[in-house]
ROPA-776215 format. One record per residue (C-alpha): residue number from 1; residue in three letters; x, y, z. Coordinates in Angstrom, 2 decimals. Layout:
BEGIN
R resi resn      xx      yy      zz
R  NUM  ALA       X       Y       Z
...
END
This chain:
BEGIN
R resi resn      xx      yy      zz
R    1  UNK  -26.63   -6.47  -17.38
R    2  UNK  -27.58   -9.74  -19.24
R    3  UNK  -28.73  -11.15  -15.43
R    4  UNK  -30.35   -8.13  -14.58
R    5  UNK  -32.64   -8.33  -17.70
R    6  UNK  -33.54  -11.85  -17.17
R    7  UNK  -34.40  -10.92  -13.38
R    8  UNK  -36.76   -7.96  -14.66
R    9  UNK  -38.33  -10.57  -17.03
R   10  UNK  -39.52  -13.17  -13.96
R   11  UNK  -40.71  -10.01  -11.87
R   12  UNK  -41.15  -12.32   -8.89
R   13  UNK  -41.30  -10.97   -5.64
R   14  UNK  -39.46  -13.71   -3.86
R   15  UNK  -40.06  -12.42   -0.40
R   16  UNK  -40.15  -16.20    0.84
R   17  UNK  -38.87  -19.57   -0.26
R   18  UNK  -42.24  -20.36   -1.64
R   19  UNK  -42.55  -17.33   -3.97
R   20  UNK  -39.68  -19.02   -6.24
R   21  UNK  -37.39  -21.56   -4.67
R   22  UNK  -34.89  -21.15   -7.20
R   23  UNK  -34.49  -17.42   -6.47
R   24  UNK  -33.94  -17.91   -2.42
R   25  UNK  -31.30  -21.03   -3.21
R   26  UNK  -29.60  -19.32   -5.83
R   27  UNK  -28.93  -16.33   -3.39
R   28  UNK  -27.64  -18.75   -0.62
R   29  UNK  -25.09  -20.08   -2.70
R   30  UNK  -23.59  -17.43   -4.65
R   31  UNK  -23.15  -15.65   -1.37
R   32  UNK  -21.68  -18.44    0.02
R   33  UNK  -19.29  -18.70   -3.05
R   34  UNK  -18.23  -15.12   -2.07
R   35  UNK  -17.36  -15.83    1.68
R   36  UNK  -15.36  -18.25    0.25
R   37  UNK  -13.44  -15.92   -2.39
R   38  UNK  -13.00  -13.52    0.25
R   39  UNK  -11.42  -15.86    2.78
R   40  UNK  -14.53  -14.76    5.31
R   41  UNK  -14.25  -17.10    8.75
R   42  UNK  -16.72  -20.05    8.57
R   43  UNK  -19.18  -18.32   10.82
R   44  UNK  -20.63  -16.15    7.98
R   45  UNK  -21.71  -19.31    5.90
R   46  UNK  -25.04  -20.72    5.14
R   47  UNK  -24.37  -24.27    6.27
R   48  UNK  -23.97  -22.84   10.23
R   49  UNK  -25.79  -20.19   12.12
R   50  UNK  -24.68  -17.88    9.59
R   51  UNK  -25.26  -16.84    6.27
R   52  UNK  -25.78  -13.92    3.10
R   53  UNK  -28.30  -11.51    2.22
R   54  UNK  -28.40   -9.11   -0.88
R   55  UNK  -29.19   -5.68    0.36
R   56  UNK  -30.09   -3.07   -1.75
R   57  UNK  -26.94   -0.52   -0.79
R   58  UNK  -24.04   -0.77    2.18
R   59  UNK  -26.09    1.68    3.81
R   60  UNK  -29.23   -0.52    4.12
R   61  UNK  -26.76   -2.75    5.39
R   62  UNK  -26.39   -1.20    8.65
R   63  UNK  -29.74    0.15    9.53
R   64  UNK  -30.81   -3.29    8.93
R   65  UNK  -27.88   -5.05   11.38
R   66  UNK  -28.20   -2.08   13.36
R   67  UNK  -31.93   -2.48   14.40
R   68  UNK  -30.87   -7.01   14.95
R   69  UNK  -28.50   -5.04   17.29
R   70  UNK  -30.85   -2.94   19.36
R   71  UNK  -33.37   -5.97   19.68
R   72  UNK  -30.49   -8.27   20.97
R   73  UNK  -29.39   -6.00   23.29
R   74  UNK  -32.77   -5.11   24.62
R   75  UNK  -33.79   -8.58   24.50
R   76  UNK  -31.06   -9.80   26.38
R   77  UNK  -31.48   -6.76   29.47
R   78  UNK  -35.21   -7.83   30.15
R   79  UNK  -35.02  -11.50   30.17
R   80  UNK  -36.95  -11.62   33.68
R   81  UNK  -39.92   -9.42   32.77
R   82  UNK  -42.89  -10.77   31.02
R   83  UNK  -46.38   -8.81   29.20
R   84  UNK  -46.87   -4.64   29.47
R   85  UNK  -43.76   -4.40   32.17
R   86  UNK  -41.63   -6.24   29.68
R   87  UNK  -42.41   -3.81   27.04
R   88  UNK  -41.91   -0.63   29.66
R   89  UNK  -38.90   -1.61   30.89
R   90  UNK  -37.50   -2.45   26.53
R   91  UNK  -38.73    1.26   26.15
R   92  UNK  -36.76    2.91   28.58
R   93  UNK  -33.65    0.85   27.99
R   94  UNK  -33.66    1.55   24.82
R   95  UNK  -33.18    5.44   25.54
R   96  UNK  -30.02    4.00   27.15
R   97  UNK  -28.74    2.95   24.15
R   98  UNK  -26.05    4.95   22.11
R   99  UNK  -24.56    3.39   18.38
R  100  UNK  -21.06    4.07   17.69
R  101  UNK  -18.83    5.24   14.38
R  102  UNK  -15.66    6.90   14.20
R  103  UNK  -15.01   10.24   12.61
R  104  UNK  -14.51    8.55    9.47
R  105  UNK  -17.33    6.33    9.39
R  106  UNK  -19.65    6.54    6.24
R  107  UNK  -22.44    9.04    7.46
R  108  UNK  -25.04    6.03    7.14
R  109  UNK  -24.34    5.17   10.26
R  110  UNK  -25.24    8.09   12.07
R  111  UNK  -28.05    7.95    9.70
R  112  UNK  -29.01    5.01   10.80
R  113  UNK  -29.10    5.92   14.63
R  114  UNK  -31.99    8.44   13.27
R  115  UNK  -33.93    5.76   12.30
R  116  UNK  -33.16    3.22   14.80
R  117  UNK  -34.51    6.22   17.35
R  118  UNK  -30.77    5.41   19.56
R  119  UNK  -27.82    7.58   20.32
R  120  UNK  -25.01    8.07   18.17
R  121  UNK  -21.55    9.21   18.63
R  122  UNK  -18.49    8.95   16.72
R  123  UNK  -15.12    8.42   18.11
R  124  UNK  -12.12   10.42   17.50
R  125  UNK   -9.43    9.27   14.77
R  126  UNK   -5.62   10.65   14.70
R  127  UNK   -3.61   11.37   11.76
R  128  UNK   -0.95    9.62   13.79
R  129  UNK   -2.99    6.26   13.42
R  130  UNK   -3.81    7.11    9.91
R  131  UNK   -7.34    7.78   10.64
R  132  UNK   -8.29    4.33   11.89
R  133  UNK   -9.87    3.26   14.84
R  134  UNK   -7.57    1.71   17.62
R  135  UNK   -8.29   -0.07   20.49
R  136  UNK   -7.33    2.79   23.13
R  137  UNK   -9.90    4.76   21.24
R  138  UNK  -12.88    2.66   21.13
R  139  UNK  -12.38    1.82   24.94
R  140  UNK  -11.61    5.46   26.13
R  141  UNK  -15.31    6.19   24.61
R  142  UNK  -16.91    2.67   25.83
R  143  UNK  -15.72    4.00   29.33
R  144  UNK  -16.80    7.25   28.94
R  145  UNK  -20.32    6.14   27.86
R  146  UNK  -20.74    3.60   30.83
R  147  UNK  -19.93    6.23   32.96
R  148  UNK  -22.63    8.85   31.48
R  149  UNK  -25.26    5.85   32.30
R  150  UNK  -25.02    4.68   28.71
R  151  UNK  -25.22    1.37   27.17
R  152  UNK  -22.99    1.06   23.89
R  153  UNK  -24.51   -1.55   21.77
R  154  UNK  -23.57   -1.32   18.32
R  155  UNK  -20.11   -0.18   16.26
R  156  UNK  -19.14    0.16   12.80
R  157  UNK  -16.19   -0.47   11.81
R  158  UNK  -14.24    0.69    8.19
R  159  UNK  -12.34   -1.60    5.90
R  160  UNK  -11.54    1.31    3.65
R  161  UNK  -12.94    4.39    4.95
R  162  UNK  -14.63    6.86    2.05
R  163  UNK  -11.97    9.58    2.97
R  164  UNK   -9.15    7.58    2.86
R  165  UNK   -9.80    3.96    2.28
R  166  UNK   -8.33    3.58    5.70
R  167  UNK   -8.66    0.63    7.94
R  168  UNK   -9.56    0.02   11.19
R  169  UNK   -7.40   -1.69   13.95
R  170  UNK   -9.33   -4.81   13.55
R  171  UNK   -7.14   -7.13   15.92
R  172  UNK   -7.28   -4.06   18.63
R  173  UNK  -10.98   -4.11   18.76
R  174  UNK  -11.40   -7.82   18.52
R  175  UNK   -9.56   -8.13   21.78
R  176  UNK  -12.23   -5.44   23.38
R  177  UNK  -15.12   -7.40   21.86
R  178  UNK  -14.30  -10.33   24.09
R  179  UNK  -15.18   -7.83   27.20
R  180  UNK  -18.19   -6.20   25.36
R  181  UNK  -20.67   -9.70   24.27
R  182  UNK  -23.68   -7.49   23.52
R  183  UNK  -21.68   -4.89   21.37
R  184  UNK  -22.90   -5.68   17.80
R  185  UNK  -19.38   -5.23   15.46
R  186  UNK  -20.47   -4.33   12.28
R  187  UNK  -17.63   -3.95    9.22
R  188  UNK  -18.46   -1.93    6.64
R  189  UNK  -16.53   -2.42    3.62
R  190  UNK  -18.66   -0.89    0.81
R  191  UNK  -15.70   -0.56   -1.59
R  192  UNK  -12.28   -2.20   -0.49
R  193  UNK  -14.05   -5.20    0.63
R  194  UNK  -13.51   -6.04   -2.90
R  195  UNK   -9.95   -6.64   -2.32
R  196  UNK  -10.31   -9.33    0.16
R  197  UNK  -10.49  -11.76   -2.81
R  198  UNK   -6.93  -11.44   -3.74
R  199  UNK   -4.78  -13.57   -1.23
R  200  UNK   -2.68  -11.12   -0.14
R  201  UNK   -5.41   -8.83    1.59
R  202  UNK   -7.21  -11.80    3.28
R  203  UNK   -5.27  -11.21    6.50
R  204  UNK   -7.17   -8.32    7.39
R  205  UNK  -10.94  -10.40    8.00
R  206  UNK   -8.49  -12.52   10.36
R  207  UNK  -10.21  -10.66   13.56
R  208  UNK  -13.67  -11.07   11.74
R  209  UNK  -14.86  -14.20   13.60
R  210  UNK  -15.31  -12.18   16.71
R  211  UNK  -17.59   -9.88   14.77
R  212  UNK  -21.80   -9.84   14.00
R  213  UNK  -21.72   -8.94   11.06
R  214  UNK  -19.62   -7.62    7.43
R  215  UNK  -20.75   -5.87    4.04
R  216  UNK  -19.39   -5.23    0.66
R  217  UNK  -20.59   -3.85   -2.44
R  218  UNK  -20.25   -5.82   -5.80
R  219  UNK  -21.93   -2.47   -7.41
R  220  UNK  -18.57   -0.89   -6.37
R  221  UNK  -15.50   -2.46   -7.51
R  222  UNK  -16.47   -6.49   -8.79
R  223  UNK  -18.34   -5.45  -11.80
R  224  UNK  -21.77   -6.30  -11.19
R  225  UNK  -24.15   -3.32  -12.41
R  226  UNK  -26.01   -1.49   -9.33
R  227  UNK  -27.91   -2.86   -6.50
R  228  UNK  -25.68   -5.60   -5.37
R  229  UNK  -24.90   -4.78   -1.52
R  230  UNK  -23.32   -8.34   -0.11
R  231  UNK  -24.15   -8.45    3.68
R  232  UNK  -23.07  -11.55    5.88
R  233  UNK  -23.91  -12.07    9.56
R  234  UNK  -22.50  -14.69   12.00
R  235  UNK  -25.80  -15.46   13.58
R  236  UNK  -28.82  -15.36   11.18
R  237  UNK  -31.50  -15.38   14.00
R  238  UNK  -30.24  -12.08   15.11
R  239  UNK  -31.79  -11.09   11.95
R  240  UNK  -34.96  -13.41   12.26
R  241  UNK  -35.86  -12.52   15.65
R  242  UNK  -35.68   -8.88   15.57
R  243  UNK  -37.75   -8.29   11.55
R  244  UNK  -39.66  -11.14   11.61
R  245  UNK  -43.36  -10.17   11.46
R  246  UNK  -45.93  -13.29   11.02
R  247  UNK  -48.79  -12.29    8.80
R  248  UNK  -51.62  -14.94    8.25
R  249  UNK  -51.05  -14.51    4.70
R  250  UNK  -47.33  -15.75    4.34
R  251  UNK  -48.31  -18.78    6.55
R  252  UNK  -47.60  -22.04    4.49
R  253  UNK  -46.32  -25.67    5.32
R  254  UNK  -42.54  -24.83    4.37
R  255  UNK  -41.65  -21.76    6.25
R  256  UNK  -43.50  -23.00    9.27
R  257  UNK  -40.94  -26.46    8.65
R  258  UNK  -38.27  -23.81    9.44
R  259  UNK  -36.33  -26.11    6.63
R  260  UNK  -35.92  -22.98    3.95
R  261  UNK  -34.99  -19.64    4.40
R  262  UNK  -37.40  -16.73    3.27
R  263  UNK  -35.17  -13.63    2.96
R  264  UNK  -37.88  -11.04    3.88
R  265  UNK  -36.53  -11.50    7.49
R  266  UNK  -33.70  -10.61    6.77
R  267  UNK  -34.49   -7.14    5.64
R  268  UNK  -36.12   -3.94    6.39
R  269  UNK  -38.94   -4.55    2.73
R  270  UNK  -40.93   -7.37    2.11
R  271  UNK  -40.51   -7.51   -1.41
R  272  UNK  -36.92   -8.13   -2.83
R  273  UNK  -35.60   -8.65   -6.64
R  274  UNK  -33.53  -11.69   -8.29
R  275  UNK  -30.66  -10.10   -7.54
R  276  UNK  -28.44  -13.03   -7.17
R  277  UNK  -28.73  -13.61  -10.92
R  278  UNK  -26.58  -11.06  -12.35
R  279  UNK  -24.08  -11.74   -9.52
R  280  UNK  -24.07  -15.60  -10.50
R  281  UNK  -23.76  -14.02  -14.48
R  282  UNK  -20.52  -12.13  -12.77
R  283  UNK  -18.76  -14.82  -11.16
R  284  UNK  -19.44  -17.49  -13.76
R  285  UNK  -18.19  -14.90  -16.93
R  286  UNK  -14.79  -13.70  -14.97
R  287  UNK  -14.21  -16.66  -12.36
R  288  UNK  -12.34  -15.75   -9.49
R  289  UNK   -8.75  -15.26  -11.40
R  290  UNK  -10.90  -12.94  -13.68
R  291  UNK  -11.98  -10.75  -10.59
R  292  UNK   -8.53  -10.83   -8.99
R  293  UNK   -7.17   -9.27  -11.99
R  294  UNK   -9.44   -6.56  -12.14
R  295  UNK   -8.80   -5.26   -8.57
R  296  UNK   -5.11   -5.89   -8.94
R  297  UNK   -5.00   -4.14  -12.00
R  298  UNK   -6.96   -1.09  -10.16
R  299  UNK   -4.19   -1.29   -7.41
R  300  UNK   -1.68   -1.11  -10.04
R  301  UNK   -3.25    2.14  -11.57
R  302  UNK   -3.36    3.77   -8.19
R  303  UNK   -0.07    3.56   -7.41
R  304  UNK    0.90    4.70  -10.61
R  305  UNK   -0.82    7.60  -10.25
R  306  UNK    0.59    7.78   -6.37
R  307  UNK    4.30    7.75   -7.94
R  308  UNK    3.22   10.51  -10.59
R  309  UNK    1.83   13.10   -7.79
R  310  UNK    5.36   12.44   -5.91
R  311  UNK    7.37   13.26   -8.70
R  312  UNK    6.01   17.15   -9.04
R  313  UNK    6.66   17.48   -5.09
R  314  UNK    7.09   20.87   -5.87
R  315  UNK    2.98   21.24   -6.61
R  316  UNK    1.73   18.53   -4.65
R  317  UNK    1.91   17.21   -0.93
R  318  UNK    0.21   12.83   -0.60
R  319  UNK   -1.84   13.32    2.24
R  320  UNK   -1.82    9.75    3.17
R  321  UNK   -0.91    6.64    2.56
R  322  UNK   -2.45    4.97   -1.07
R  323  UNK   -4.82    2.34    0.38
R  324  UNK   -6.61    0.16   -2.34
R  325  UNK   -5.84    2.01   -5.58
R  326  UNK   -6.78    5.68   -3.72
R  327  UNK   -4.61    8.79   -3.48
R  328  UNK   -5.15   11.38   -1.23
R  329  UNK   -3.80   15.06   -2.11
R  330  UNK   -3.48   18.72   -1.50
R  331  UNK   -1.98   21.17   -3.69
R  332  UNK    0.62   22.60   -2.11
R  333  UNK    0.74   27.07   -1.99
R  334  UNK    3.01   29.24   -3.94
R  335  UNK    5.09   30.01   -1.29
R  336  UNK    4.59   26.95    0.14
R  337  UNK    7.30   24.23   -2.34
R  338  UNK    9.32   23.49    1.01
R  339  UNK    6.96   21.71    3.07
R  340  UNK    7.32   17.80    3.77
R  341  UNK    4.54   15.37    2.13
R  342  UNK    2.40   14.63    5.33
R  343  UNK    2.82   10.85    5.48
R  344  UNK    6.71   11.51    6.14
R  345  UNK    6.08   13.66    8.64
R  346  UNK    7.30   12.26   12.27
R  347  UNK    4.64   11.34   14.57
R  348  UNK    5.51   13.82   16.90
R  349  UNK    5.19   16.83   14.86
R  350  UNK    1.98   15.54   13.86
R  351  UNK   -0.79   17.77   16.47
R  352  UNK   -4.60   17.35   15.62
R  353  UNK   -3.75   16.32   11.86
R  354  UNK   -1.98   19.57   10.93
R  355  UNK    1.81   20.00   11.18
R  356  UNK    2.17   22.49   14.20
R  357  UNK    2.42   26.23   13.47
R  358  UNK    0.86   25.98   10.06
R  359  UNK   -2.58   27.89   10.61
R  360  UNK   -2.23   30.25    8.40
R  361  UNK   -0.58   28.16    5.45
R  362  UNK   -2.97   25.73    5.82
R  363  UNK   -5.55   27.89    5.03
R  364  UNK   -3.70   29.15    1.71
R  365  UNK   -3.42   25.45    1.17
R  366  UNK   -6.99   24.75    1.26
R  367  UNK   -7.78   27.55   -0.80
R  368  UNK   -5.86   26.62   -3.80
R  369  UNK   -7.00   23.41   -3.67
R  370  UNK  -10.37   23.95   -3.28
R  371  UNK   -9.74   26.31   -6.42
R  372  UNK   -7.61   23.28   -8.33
R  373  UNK  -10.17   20.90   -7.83
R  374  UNK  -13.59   23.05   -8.83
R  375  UNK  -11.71   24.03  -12.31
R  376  UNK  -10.62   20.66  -13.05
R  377  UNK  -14.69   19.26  -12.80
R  378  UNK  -15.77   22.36  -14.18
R  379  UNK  -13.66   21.77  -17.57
R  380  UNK  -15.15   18.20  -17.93
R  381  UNK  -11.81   15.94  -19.40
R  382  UNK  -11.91   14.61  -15.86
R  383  UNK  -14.14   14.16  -12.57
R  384  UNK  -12.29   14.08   -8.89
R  385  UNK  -13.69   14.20   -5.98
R  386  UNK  -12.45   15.56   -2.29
R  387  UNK  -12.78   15.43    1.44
R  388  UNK  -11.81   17.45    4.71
R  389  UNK   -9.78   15.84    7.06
R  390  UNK   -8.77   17.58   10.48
R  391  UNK   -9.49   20.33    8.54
R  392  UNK   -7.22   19.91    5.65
R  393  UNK   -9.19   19.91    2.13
R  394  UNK   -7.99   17.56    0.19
R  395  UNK   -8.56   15.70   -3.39
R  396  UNK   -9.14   12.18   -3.86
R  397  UNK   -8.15   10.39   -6.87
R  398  UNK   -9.45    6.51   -7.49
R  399  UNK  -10.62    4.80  -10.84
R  400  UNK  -12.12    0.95  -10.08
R  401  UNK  -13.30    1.37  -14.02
R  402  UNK  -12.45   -1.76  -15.75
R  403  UNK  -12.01    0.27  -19.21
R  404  UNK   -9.16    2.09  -17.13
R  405  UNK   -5.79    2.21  -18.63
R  406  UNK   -2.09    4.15  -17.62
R  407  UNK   -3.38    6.47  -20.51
R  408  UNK   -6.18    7.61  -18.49
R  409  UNK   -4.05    7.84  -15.66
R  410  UNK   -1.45    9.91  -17.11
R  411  UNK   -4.51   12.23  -18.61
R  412  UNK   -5.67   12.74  -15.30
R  413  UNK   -1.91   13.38  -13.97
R  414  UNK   -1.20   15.68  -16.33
R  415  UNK   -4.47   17.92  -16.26
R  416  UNK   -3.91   18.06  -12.58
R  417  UNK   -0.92   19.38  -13.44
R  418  UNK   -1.71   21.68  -15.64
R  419  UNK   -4.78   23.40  -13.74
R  420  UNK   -2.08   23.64  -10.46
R  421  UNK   -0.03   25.48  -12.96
R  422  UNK   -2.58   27.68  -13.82
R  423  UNK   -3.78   28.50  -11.05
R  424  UNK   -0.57   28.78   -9.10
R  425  UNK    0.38   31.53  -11.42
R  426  UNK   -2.70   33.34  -11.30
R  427  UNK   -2.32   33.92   -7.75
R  428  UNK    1.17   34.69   -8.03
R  429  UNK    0.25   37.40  -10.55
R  430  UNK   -2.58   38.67   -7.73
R  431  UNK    0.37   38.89   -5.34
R  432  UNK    2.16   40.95   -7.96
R  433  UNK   -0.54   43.32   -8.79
R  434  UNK   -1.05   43.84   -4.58
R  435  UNK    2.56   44.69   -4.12
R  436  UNK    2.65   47.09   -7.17
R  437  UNK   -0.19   48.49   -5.87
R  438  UNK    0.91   49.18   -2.25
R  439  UNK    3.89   50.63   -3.88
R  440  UNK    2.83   52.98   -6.12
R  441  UNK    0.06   53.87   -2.80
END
């Protein structure tokens, strides 16, 4: 907060080096201090072809790597044409063009494809892979698009989707990038990129060095107040080439030296904030042992919380695996205590995310949970949040809150607990009054 007041107190615009030097350097190098913390592959530093950018949100993230994308691929198509049939023939390829996500992808990506005026579709995830992208998957849908005279030119890929903090078979699609050049591989990581700091997540951006391009949100889960949306991209003139507009008015001696870097190409606005500020406050108050003890101690939370919601198996049901400090629920029916937790359920009886022959107790399922979840926001103590997947209704449960105890964990358990209780019984008291009903019919 301290940075962010000292930022609002300059009020420069700092759209270019020359605006305020100190601004543009500052930005370079506590972004570069993060690709370091995070174990990112050399590609994505300043000192190469790479570099960092603060964007305003993970979402402006993507729409801004997603129009590079679009340029580069257009670019690269129409090579041989030159003047008006240059720009024809850009036009009409770029009808061709289709942007991909999975079914778990944030929904900025499809958002994105709005704005980017491109196709969008998102590929099917399974249960059985734990909702994450796989190789098969993203080339069954590269194929298909080639074949419906499509050109696929952009992905995004999830470190820690929003439904279920899963992540994406990174390795699998590297090995497809190497048959797909032009494919722009985006990684968003809005909230679990966090984690990559601590050493023993750091094998997951392995695979990244093959990619264009990866974000992360400080805002989210390394303590730095909101906008702070980290984006890195292997090859900075992707950026350059495709939002770089020349004005007469931002012509001086050192951007034309192409010695400094002025950040308003690398964004959608002109004008940007001293962002970097409040980040540098953040890394030079905790350090990186300070910020590795944080998320661990988030991780640590979650899966005490995970261990709490498989103790009352008899009112609960994980949906799937905890993934960076995030549990994933249903509440189970009243006549519904004997049914397995779904991620101990065999692969095989797994069919489109449900357990086969469950329709109907699904739909009870749903219902109660639905019902669980509204009372427990409604009463205030606590505030969860939920998702659908494969049309299951589920609750999430996550606190990154650095004032976050076991106290507040077991509070949450235990009024959880207490609304299934509830609730449960008021529906088994429905079922009564039905039956007596019938009966006395």
């Amino acid at each position: 907060m301290l940075g962010e007041l000292y930022s609002a107190a300059l009020t420069a615009p700092a759209f270019n080096w020359l605006c305020s030097p100190a601004i543009t350097e500052l930005e370079t190098a506590v972004l570069d201090w993060l690709a370091h913390m995070m174990n990112l592959p050399a590609c994505f530093l300043s000192d190469g072809q790479g570099g960092g950018v603060i964007q305003g949100t993970a979402s402006e993230a993507i729409v801004t790597v997603m129009i590079a994308a679009r340029e580069r691929a257009v670019n690269a198509a129409y090579q041989g044409f030159e003047g008006e049939e240059r720009e024809e023939q850009m036009a009409k390829a770029r009808g061709r063009l289709i942007a991909l996500g999975t079914e778990e992808s944030h929904s900025s990506t499809f958002k994105a494809a709005k704005i980017a005026g491109v196709r969008y579709r998102a590929i099917p995830v399974r249960m059985e892979d734990d909702l994450a992208l796989t190789g098969a998957g993203l080339q069954a849908v590269l194929d298909e698009c080639r074949q419906k005279g499509l050109e696929p030119f952009y992905l995004t890929t999830t470190l820690g989707t929003t439904g279920t903090c899963a992540t994406d078979r990174f390795d699998e699609v590297k090995e497809i990038k190497k048959h797909y050049p032009l494919l722009w591989i985006h990684v968003d990581a809005a909230y679990a990129g966090a984690a990559l700091i601590c050493e023993e997540y750091q094998h997951l951006s392995a695979s990244f060095d093959e990619f264009d391009s990866f974000d992360m949100n400080m805002h989210k889960w390394l303590l730095v107040n909101f906008d702070a949306s980290c984006l890195f991209v292997k090859r900075r003139l992707d950026l350059t080439s495709a939002l770089s507009i020349t004005s007469p008015i931002f012509h001086n001696q050192f951007s034309s030296s192409g010695l400094v870097t002025d950040y308003r190409d690398w964004q959608i606005p002109l004008g940007r904030r001293f962002r970097s500020l409040k980040v540098w406050f953040v890394l030079r108050t905790y350090g990186v042992a300070g910020l590795r003890s944080h998320v661990r101690k988030g991780i640590k939370l979650g899966e005490t919380f995970h261990s709490l919601v498989r103790s009352r198996q008899d009112l609960f049901r994980v949906l799937t695996p905890p993934a960076f400090a995030l549990t994933v629920l249903t509440v189970k029916s009243t006549n519904d205590r004997d049914r397995p937790q779904m991620d101990e359920v065999p692969m095989l009886e797994m069919s489109g995310g449900l357990i086969k022959g469950e329709g109907k107790e699904q739909d009870q399922e749903n219902e109660i949970t639905r019902e669980v979840f509204e009372k427990i926001n409604a009463g205030g103590q606590v505030y969860l949040t939920s998702t659908i997947l494969k049309g299951v209704y589920a609750i999430r449960v996550v606190s990154a809150n650095e004032l976050a105890d076991e106290e507040h964990i077991q509070t949450a358990f235990e009024v959880l607990v207490a609304t299934t209780e509830i609730v449960q019984e008021e529906r088994r008291a429905q079922t009564r009054q039905v039956v007596n009903d019938v009966g006395r019919g």
